[in-house]
C-alpha positions as CSV (number, residue, x, y, z in Angstrom):
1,X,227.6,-5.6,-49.1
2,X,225.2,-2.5,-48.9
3,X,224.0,-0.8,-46.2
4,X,221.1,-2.9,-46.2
5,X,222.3,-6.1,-46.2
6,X,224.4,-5.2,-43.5
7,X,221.0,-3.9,-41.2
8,X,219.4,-7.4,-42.5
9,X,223.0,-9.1,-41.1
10,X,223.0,-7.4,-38.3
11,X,219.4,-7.9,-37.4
12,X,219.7,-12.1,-38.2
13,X,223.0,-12.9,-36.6
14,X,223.6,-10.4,-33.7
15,X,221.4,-12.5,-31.2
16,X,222.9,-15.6,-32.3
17,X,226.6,-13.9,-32.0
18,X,226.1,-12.5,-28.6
19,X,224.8,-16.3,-27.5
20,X,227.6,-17.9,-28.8
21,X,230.2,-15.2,-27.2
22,X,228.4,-15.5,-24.1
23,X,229.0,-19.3,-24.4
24,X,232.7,-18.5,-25.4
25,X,233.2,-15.8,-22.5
26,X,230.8,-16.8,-19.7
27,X,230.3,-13.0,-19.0
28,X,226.8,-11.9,-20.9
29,X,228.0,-8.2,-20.6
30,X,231.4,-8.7,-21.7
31,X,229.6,-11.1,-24.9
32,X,227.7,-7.8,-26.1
33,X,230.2,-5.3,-25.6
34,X,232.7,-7.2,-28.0
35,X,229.8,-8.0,-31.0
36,X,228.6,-4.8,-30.5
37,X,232.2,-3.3,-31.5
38,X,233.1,-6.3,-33.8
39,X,229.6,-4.7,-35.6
40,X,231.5,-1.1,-35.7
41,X,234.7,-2.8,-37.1
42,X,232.9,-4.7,-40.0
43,X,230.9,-1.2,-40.8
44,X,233.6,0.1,-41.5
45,X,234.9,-2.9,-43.9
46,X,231.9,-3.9,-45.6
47,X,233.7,-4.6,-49.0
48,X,235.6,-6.9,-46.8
49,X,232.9,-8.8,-44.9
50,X,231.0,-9.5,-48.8
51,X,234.7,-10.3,-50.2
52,X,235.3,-12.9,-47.8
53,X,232.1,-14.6,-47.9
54,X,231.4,-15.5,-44.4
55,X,231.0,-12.2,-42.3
56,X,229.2,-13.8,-39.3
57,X,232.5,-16.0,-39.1
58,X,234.2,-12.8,-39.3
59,X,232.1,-11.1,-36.9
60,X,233.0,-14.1,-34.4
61,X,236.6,-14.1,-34.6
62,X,236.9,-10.0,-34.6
63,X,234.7,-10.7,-31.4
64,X,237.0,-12.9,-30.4
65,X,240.0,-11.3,-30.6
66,X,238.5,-8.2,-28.8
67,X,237.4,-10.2,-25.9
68,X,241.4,-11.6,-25.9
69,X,242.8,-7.8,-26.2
70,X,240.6,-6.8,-23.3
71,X,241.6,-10.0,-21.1
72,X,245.3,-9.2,-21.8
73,X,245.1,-5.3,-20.7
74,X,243.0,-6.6,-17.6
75,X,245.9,-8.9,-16.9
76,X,249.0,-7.1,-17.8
77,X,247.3,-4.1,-15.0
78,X,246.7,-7.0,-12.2
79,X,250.6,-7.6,-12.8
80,X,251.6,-3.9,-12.6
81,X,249.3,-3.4,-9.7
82,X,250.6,-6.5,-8.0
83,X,254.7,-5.0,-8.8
84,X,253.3,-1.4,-7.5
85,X,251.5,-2.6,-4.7
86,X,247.5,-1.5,-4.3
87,X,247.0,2.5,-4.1
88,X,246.3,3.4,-0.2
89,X,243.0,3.0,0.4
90,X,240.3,6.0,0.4
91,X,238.9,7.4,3.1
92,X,236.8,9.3,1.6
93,X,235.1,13.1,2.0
94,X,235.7,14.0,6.0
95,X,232.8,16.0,8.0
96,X,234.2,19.0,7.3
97,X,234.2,18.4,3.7
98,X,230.9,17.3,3.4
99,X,229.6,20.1,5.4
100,X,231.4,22.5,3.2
101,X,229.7,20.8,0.2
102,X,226.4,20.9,1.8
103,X,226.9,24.7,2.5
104,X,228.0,26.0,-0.8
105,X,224.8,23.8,-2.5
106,X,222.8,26.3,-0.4
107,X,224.3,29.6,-2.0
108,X,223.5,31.0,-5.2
109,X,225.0,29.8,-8.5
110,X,227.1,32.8,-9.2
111,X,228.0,33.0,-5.4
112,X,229.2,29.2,-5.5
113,X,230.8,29.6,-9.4
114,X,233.1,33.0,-7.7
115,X,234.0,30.8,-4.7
116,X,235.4,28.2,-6.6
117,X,236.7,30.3,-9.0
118,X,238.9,32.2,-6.6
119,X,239.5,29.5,-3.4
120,X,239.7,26.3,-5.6
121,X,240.8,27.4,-9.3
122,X,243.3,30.4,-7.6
123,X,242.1,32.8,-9.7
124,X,242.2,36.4,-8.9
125,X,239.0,38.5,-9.2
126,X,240.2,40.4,-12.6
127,X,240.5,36.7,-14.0
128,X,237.3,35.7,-12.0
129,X,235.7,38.9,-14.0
130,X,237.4,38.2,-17.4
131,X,235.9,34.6,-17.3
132,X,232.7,35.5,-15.7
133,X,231.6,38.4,-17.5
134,X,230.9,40.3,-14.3
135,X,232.6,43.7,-13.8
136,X,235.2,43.2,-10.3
137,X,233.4,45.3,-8.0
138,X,230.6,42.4,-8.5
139,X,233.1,39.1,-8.4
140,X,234.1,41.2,-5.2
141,X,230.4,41.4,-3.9
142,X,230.3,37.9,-4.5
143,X,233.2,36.7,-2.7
144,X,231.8,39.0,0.3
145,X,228.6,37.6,0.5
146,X,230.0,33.9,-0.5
147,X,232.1,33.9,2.4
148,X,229.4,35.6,4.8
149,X,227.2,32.8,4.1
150,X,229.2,30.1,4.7
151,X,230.7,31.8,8.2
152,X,227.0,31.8,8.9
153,X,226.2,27.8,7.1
154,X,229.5,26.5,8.5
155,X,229.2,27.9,12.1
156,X,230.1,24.9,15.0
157,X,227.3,24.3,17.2
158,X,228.9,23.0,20.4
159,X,231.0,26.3,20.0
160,X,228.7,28.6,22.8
161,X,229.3,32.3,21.7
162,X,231.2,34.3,24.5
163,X,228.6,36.9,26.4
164,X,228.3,39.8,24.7
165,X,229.2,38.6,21.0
């Protein structure tokens, strides 16, 4: 099979493959994601789809078979999570965090890139430098002015400043 009988395969059948997968799966999404990579499989073996002489039948039961593969991993993960037990459930981002994230989207890029470079990655401001490209005394500058700026962002309004401050 050349190239271009393939395209003209591919263009005749790949409507009437998906339909009958769908049929087959009862999930339209699940139906084109398995032709679609059964497609891939037989580009790959085009002397074998012209050899055998029926490559939409091949096309089907490659389809098929990928649709059973994926049913199987989907159940043999339901059984481990049902042995394991479900993970805790998420709670998600706190107020804090979400005020942090808020503040630090408000600083410059470099400020924000040195931040997380030294308080979330652990770096140290000669490897903040090395990977930056800055010279230290300006990953220090950074860090100054980063953490300035989100003492200022990051304040607690229902916290009244003593007299005098």
């Amino acid at each position: 099979m050349t190239v271009e009988e393939f395209e003209e395969f591919y263009a005749q059948t790949v409507t009437r493959l998906t339909g009958q997968l769908y049929v087959m799966l009862g999930d339209l999404h699940e139906a084109q994601d398995v032709v679609q990579e059964a497609f891939v499989k037989g580009w790959g073996r085009l002397r074998q789809l012209d050899r055998d002489g029926a490559p939409e039948a091949w096309i089907r039961t490659v389809a098929w078979r990928l649709a059973v593969s994926r049913w199987r991993r989907v159940r043999r993960s339901a059984v481990a999570w049902q042995r394991s037990g479900a993970p805790p459930p998420d709670e998600g981002p706190g107020p804090e965090s979400v005020a942090l994230v808020e503040a630090l989207r408000e600083l410059p890029a470099q400020q924000r890139r040195t931040l997380a470079l030294h308080y979330v990655c652990d770096l140290a401001v000669e490897q903040i430098a090395d990977e930056t490209g800055l010279s230290a005394s300006s990953v220090k500058t950074h860090l100054s002015r980063g953490r300035a700026a989100l003492a200022h962002r990051l304040q607690d309004p229902r916290i009244e400043e003593a007299p005098g401050d």
